[in-house]
C-alpha positions in Angstrom: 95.7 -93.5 33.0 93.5 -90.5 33.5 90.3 -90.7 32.7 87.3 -87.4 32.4 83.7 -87.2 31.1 83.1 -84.2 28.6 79.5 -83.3 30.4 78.5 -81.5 27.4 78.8 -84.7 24.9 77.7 -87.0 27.2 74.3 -88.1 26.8 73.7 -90.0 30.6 72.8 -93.3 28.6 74.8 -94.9 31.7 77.0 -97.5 30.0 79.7 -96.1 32.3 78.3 -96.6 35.3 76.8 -100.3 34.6 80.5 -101.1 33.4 82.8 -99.6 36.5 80.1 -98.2 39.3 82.9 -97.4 41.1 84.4 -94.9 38.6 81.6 -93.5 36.9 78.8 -91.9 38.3 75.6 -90.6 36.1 73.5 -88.1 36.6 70.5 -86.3 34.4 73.3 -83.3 34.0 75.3 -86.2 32.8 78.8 -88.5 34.0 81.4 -87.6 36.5 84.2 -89.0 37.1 84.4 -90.8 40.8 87.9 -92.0 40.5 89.9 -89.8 38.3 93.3 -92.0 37.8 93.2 -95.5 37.3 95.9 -97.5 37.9 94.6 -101.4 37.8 95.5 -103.1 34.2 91.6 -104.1 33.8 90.2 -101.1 34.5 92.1 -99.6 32.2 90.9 -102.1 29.4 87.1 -101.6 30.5 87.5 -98.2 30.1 89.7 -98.4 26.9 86.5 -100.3 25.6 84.1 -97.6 26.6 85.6 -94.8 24.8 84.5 -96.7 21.4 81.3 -97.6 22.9 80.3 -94.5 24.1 77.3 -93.3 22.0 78.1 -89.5 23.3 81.9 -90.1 22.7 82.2 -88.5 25.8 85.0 -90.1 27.3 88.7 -89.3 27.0 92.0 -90.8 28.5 95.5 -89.7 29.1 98.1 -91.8 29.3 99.2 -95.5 28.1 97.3 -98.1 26.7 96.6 -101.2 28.9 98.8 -103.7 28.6 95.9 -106.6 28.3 93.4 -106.6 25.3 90.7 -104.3 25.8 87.6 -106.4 24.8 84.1 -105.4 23.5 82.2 -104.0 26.2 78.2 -104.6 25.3 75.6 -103.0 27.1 73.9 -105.4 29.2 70.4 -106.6 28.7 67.7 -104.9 31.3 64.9 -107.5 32.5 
């Protein structure tokens, strides 16, 4: 799966980042992509979560769905 940040859309909330640090990296300009193709099964689900929880629906993937059950990715809560 290949995975890119539309810098335009995104709004640098940093929901991709919190979720997978090491393939997302946020700036003010907005996300970049640290690691481009991901080829671990839950990766791919965290990141198959985060393109409906993107509030900028910045996110897109190429490629196949994971094979496990993506599952709702909340933002954590700060304290």
């Amino acid at each position: 799966m290949r995975v890119k940040v539309d810098t335009e859309r995104c709004i640098s909330c940093g929901l991709c980042e919190e979720m997978l640090p090491e393939v997302f990296k946020v700036e003010e300009k907005g996300a970049s992509v640290l690691l481009p193709l991901i080829e671990e099964e839950d990766r791919k689900a965290v990141v198959w979560g985060l393109l409906e929880d993107c509030p900028g629906e910045a996110l897109t993937v190429e490629g196949e769905e994971p094979r496990i059950i993506p599952f709702y990715v909340a933002r954590p809560e700060r304290r």
